[in-house]
N, CA, C and O of each residue as an XYZ file, in Angstrom:
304
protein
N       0.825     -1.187      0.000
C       0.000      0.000      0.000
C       0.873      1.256      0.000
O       0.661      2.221     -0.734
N       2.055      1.148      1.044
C       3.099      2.646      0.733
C       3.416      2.624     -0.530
O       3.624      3.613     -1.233
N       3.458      1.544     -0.837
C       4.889      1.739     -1.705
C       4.033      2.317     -3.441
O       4.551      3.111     -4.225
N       2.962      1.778     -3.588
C       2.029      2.747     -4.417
C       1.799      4.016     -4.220
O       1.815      4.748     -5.210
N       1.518      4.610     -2.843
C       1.223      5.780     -2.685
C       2.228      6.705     -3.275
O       1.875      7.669     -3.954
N       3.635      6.393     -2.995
C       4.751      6.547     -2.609
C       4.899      6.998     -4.121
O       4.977      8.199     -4.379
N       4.941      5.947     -5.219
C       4.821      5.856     -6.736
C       4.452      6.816     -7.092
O       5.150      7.576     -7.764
N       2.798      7.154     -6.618
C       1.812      8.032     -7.346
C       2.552      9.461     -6.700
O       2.644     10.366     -7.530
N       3.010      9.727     -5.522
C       3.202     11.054     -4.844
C       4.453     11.512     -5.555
O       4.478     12.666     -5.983
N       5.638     10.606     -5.745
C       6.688     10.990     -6.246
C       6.658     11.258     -7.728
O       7.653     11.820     -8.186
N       5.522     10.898     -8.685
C       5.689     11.418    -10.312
C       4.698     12.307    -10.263
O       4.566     12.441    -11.479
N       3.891     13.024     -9.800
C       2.815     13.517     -9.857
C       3.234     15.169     -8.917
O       2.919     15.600     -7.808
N       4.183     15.767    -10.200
C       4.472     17.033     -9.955
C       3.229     17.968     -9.124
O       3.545     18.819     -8.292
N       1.893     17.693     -9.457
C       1.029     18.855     -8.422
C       0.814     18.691     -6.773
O       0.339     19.364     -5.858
N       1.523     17.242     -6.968
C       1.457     17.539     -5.253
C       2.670     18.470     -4.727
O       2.518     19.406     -3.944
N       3.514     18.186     -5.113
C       4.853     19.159     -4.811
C       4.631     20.765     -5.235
O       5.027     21.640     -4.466
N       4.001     21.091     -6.453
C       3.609     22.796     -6.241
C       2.480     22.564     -5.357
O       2.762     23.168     -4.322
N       1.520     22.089     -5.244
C       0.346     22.212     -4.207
C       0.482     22.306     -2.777
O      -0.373     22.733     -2.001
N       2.029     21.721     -2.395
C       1.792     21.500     -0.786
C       3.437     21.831     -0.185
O       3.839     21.686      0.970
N       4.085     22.243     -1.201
C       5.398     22.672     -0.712
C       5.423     23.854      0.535
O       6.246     23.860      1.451
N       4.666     24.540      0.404
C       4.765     25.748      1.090
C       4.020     25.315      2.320
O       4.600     25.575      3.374
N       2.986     24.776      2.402
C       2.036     24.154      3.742
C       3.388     23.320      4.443
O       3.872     23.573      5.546
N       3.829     22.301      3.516
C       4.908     21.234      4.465
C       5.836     22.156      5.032
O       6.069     22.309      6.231
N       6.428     22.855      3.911
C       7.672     23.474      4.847
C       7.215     24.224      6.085
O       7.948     24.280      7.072
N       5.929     24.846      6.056
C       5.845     25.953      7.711
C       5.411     24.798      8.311
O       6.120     24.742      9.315
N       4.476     23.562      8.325
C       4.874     22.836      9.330
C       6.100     22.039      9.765
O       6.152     21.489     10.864
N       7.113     21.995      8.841
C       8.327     21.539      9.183
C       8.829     22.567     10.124
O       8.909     22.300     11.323
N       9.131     23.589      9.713
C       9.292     25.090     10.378
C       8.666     24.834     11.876
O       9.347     24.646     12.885
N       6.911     24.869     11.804
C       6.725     24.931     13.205
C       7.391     23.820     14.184
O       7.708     24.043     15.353
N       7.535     22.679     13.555
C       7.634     21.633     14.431
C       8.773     21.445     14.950
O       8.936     20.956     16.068
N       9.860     21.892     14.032
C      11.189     21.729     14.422
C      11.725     23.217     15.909
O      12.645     23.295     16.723
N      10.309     24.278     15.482
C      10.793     25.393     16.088
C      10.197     24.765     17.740
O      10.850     24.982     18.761
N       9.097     24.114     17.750
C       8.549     23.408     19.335
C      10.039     22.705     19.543
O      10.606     23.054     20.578
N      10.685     21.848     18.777
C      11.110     20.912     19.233
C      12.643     21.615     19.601
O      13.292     21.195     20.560
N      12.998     22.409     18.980
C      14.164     23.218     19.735
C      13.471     24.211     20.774
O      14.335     24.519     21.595
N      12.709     24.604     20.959
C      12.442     25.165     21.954
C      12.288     24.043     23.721
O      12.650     24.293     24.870
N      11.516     22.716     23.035
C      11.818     22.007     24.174
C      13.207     21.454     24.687
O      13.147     21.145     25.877
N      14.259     21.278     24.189
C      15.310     21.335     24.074
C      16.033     22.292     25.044
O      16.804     22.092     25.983
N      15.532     23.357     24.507
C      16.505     24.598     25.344
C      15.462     24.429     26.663
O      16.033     24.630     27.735
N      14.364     24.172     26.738
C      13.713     24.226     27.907
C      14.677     23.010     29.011
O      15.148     23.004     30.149
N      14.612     22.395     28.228
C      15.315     21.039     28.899
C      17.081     21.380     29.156
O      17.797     20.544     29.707
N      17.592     22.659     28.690
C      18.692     22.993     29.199
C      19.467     21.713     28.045
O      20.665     21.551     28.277
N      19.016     21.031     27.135
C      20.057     20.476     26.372
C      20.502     21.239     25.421
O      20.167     22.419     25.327
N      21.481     20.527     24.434
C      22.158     21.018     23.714
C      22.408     20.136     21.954
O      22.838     18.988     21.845
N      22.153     20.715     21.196
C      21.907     19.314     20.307
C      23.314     19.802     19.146
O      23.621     20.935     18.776
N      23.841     18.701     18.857
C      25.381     18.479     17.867
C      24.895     19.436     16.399
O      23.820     18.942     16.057
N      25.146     20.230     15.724
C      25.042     20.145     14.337
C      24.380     19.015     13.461
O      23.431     19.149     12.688
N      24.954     18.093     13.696
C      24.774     16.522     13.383
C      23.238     16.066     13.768
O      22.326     15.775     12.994
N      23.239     16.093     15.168
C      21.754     16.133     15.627
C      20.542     16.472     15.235
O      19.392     16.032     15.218
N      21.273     17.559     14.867
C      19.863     18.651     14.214
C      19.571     18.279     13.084
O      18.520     17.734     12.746
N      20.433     18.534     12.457
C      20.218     18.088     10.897
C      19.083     16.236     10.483
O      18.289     15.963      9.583
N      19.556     15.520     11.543
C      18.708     14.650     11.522
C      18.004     14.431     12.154
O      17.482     13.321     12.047
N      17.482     15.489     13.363
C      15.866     15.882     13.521
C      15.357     16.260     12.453
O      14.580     15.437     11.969
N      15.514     17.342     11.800
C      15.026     18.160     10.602
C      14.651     17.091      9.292
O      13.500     16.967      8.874
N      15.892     16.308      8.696
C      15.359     15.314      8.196
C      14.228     14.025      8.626
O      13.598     13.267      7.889
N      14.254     14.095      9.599
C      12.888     13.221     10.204
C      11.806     13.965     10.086
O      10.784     13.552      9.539
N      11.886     14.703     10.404
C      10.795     15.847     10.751
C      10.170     15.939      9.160
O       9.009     15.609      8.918
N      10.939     16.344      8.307
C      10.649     16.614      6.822
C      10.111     15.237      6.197
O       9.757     15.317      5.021
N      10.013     14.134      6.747
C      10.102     12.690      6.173
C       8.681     12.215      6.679
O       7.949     11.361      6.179
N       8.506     12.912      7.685
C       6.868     12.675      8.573
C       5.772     14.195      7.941
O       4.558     14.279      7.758
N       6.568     14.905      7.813
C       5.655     15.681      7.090
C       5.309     15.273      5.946
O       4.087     15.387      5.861
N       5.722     14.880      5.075
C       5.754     14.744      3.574
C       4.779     13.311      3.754
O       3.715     13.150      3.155
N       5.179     12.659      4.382
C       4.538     11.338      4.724
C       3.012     11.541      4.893
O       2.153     11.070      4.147
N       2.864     12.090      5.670
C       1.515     13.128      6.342
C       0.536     13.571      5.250
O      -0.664     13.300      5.300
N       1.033     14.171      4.397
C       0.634     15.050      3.391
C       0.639     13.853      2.019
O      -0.244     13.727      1.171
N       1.541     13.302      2.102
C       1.218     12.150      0.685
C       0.082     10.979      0.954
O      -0.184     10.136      0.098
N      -0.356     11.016      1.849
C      -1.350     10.018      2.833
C      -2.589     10.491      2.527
O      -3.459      9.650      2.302
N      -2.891     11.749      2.462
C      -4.300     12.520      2.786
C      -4.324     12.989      1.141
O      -5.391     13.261      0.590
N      -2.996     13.049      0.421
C      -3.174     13.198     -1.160
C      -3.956     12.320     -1.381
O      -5.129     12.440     -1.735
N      -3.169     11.067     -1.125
C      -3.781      9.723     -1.903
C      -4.691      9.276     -1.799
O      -5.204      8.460     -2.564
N      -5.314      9.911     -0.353
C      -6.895      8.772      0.346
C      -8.057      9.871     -0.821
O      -9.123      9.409     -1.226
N      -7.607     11.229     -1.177
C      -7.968     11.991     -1.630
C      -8.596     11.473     -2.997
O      -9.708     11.754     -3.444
N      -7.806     10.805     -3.453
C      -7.589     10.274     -4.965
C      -7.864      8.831     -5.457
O      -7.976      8.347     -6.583
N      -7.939      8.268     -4.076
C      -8.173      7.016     -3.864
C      -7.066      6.015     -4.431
O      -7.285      5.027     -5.132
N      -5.911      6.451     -4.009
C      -4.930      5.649     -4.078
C      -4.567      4.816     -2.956
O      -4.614      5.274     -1.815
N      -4.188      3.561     -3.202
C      -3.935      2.819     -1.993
C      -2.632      2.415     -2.091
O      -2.123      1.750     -1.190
């Protein structure tokens, strides 16, 4: 079932102009909670760290958003 969705989301240029700008400010917000809990917590996160929060973060968004494309479209 991903791995179709996955198919249809990745050749199908209008999801990417349609939802680029929505994903990125929730990437934006989420990463901005999640460094903020961070500094709340008095930690400290590597360069390294971050960068692969951010890539997770971007990987669950997109995920998120190619899910609700497809149920949209009735892709399974």
């Amino acid at each position: 079932m991903v791995s179709k969705r996955f198919g249809y989301v990745r050749t199908n240029l209008e999801f990417v102009s349609l939802h680029r700008e929505d994903m990125e400010r929730l990437v934006d917000d989420a990463l901005a909670r999640f460094r903020a809990k961070t500094e709340a917590a008095d930690e400290q996160l590597s360069d390294e760290e971050s960068a692969k929060a951010e890539k997770s973060v971007r990987i669950i968004m997109a995920s998120r958003f190619a899910k609700a494309w497809c149920e949209l479209r009735g892709v399974e």
